[in-house]
Each structure stands twice: as C-alpha cells, then as structure tokens.
C-alpha positions, -999 to 999 in steps of 0.1 A, spaced: -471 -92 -308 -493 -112 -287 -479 -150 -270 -510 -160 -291 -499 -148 -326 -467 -161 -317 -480 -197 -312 -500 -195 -343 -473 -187 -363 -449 -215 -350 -475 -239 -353 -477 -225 -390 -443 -232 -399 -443 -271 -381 -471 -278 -400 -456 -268 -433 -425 -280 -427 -441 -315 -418 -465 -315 -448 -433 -316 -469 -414 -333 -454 -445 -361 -453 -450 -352 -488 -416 -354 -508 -399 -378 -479 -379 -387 -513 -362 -356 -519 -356 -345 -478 -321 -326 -491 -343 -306 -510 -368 -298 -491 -346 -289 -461 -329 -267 -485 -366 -252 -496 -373 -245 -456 -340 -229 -452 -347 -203 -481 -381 -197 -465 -370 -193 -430 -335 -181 -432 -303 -195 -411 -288 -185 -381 -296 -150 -368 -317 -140 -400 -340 -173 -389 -375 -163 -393 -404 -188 -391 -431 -162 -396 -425 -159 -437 -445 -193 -434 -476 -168 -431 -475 -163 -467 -493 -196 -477 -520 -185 -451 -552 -166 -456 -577 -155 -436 -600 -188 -436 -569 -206 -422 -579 -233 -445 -551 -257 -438 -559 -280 -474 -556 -243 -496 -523 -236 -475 -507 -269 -486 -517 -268 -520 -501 -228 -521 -472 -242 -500 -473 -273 -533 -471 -251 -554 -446 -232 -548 -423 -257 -535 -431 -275 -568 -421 -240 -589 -389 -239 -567 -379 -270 -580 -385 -260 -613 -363 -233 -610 -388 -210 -613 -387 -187 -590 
C-alpha cells in the first residue's frame, strides 16, 4: 500500500471522527464508543474500516450523511 493511500485513509477517519464529534458534541461517550466499534482497540486498531462511508466521488457531504446514518441506526440499536 502506497504512503499515499495510507494518508488518505487516516485523513478519512479524522474527518469522520471530527464530523461526529462536531455533530453530537452532546453525546461524546457515545460517540467515542461508536469510533471504537468502527476502529477497534488496542492491537486490532484499524482506522481504514472508515473507508466504508467513502465512494468513489469522495464526496465528503454523501460520506457524512452515510457516516449519519449509521451512527444514527447504531443508536437505535439497530444494527
């Protein structure tokens, strides 16, 4: 995997962890709990599962409201 690729996809996952964490400030302890089951903990840590609010376009607003969207059906319990 290229250092490029591997930029990308960090910058991925800050952005997505910012947007919620700008977005539902009010419920932090949630959505830290929300990044850790994306991302994993400790050695099992993996930023890259971001990628699956991505597309192609790398349209940023249709990767928030994916990201929205299932944050919000995580809450709900329904995943």
């Amino acid at each position: 995997m290229g250092l490029g690729t591997k930029n990308r996809q960090n910058q991925t996952a800050e952005l997505c962890k910012d947007h919620l964490r700008a977005t539902y400030g009010d419920q932090l302890v949630l959505v830290e709990d929300f990044v850790r089951e994306i991302e994993g903990v400790g050695k099992a840590c993996d930023p890259t599962r971001w990628g699956q609010f991505t597309d192609l376009s790398r349209d940023v607003d249709a990767m928030f409201a994916r990201l929205d969207a299932q944050f919000n059906k995580w809450l709900n319990g329904d995943l």
